[in-house]
N, C-alpha and C positions, 0 to 999 in steps of 0.2 A: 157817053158815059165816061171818057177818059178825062173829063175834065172835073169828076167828081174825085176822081184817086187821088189829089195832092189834099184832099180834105181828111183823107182817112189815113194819117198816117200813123206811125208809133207811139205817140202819143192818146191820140182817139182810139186804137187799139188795147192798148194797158188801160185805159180809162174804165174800159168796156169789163175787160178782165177784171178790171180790181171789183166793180160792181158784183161782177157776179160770182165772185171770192166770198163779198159782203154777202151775198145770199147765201152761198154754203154756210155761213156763218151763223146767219138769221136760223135756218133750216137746222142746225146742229143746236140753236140755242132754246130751239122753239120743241124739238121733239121731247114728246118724253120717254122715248128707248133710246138708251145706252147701244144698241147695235147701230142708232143712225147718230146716233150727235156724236160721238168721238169719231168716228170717220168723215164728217161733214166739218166738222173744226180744223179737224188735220189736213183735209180736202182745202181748207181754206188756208191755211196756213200755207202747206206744198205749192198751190198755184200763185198766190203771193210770192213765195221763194223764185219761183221757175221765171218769174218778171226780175227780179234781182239778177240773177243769176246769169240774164240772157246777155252779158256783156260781156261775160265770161269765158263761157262756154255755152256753145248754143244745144250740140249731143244733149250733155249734158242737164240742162234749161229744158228741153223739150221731155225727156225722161221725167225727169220732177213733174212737169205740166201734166203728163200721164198721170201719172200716178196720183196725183192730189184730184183729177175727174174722177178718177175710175174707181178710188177709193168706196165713196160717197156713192156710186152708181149701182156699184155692185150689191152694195148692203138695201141698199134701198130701191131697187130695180122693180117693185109693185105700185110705186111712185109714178106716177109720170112727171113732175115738179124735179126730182132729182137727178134724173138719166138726162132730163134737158138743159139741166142747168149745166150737167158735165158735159155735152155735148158742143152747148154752146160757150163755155169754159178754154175746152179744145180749138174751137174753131181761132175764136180771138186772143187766146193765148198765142196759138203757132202763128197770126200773123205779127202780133206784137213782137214776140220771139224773132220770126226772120226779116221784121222790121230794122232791128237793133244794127249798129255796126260796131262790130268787134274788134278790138283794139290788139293788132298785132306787136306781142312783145318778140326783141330778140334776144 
């Protein structure tokens, strides 16, 4: 199996993430309560950011990443569509995140 790891890197990880961004996205644009689409939009929005971000500041990057899952998860937690989506949100977000290499200022 370690010769599958140089296949999955930062890249294929954010790839992953952005995807499943686009579904919170799909899922905020597609519901019609207002308690699941404005958390699913921002849900998509947040984890977008938290891939920006991750060059930054990782703490930080990973916070965001929470909180744009959990948003969506919460509200919507009778779902099974949307607790997964933030689940799996989490998982390839944080490796994308601790993928990154952070650029030491002095």
């Amino acid at each position: 199996m370690r010769h599958l790891a140089p296949l999955l890197t930062r890249g294929r990880w954010s790839l992953f993430t952005i995807v499943l961004a686009f579904g919170y996205a799909v899922i905020g644009l597609a519901s019609p309560l207002a308690s699941i689409r404005w958390p699913a939009l921002a849900g998509a929005v947040l984890v977008l950011g938290s891939l920006w971000l991750a060059g930054r500041s990782r703490p930080a990057a990973l916070s965001v990443l929470v909180a744009g899952a959990a948003a969506p998860s919460l509200t919507g937690w009778w779902s099974l569509v949307i607790p997964v989506t933030g689940l799996l949100a989490l998982l390839c977000g944080s490796l994308a995140i601790r993928a990154t290499t952070s650029v030491i200022r002095h």
